[in-house]
C-alpha positions as CSV (number, residue, x, y, z in Angstrom):
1,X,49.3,51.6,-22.1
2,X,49.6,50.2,-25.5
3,X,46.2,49.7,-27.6
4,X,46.0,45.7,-27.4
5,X,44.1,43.2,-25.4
6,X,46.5,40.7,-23.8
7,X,44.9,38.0,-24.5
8,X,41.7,36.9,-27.1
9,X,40.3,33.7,-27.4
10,X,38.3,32.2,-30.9
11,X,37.2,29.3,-30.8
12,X,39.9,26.5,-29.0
13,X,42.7,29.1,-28.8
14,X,43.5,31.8,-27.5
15,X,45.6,34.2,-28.8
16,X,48.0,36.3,-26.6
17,X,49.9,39.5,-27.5
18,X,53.6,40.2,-28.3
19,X,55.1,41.0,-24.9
20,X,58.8,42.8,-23.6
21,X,60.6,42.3,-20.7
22,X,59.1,44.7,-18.7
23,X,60.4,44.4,-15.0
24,X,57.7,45.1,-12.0
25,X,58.6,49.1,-12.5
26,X,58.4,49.2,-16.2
27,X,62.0,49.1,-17.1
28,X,63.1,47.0,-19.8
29,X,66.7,45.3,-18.6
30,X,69.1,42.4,-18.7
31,X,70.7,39.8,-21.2
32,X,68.9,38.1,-24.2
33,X,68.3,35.3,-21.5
34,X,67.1,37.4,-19.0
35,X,64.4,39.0,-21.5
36,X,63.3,35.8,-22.5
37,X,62.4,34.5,-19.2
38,X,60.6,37.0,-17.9
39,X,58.3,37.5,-20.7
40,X,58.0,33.6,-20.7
41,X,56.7,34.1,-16.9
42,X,54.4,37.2,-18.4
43,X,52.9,34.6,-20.9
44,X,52.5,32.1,-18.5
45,X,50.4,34.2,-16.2
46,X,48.4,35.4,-18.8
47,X,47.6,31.3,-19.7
48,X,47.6,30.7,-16.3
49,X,43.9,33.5,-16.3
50,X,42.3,30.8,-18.9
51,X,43.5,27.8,-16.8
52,X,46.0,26.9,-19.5
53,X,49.5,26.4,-19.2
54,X,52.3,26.2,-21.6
55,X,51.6,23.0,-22.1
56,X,48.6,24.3,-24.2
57,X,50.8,26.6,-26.6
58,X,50.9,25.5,-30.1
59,X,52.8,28.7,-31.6
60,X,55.6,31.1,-30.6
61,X,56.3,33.9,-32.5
62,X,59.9,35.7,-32.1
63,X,61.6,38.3,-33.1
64,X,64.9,39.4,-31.9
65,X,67.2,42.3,-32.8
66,X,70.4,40.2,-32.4
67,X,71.5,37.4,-34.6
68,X,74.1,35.9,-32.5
69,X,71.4,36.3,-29.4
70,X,69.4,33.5,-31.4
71,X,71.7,30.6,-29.3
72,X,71.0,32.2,-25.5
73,X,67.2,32.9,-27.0
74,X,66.9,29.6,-27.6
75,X,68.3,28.2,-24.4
76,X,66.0,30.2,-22.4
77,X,62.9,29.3,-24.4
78,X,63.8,25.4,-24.2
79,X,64.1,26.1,-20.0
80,X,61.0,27.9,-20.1
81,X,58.9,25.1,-22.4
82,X,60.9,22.2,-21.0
83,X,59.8,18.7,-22.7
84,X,57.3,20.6,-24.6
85,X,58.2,21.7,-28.2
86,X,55.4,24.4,-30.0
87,X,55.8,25.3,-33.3
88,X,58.0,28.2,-33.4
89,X,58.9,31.3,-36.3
90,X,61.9,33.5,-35.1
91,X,62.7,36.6,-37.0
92,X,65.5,39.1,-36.8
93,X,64.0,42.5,-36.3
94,X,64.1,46.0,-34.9
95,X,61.9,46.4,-31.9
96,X,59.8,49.0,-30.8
97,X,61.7,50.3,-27.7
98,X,65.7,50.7,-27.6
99,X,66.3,48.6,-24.5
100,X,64.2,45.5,-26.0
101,X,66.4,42.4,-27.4
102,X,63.4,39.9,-27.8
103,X,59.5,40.0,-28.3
104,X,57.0,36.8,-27.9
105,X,53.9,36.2,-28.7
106,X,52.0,33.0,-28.1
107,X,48.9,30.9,-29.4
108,X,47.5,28.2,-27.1
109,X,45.1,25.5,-27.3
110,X,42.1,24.9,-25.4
111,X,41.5,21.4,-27.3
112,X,43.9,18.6,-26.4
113,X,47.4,18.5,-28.8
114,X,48.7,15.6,-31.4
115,X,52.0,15.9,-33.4
């Protein structure tokens, strides 16, 4: 188990951890697509502990190891988030283990949001 808390909230947000696509027996698997929606659903149950949903995220932060994944990414995130648009940085990176393509992390809000 990495050293990191999943989640830590200061103040109105709470700030959740970079996650992989880890499936329920800890194998890392599937498309760009694929990856992204399943650590989307991670996230989300994590929010879901603080009664938050995503809704209540204000930041994404990306990286991905693939430059032409950026497109399928991207459609998977706007599934995921739906009408709702946080604030977003996307990087193209090397990630910590081989079969990763993407890693999230989010910030949510526990105070109501404005654009």
């Amino acid at each position: 188990m990495p050293h990191l808390s999943p989640a830590i909230k200061s103040g109105s947000l709470l700030f959740l951890s970079g996650q992989l696509a880890f499936d329920s027996s800890g194998k890392i698997h599937g498309d760009v697509e694929e990856q992204t929606a399943l650590i989307l659903a991670h996230q989300f149950k994590v929010l879901d502990k603080y009664n938050l949903g995503p809704e209540n995220v204000v930041k994404a932060s990306v990286w991905i190891t693939e430059r032409n994944n950026f497109q399928k990414f991207d459609a998977a995130f706007a599934r995921a988030f739906g009408d709702h648009l946080p604030t977003r940085s996307t990087v193209i990176s090397q990630l910590a283990l081989e079969d990763a393509l993407v890693e999230i992390d989010l910030v949510a809000s526990f105070e109501p949001l404005t654009r």
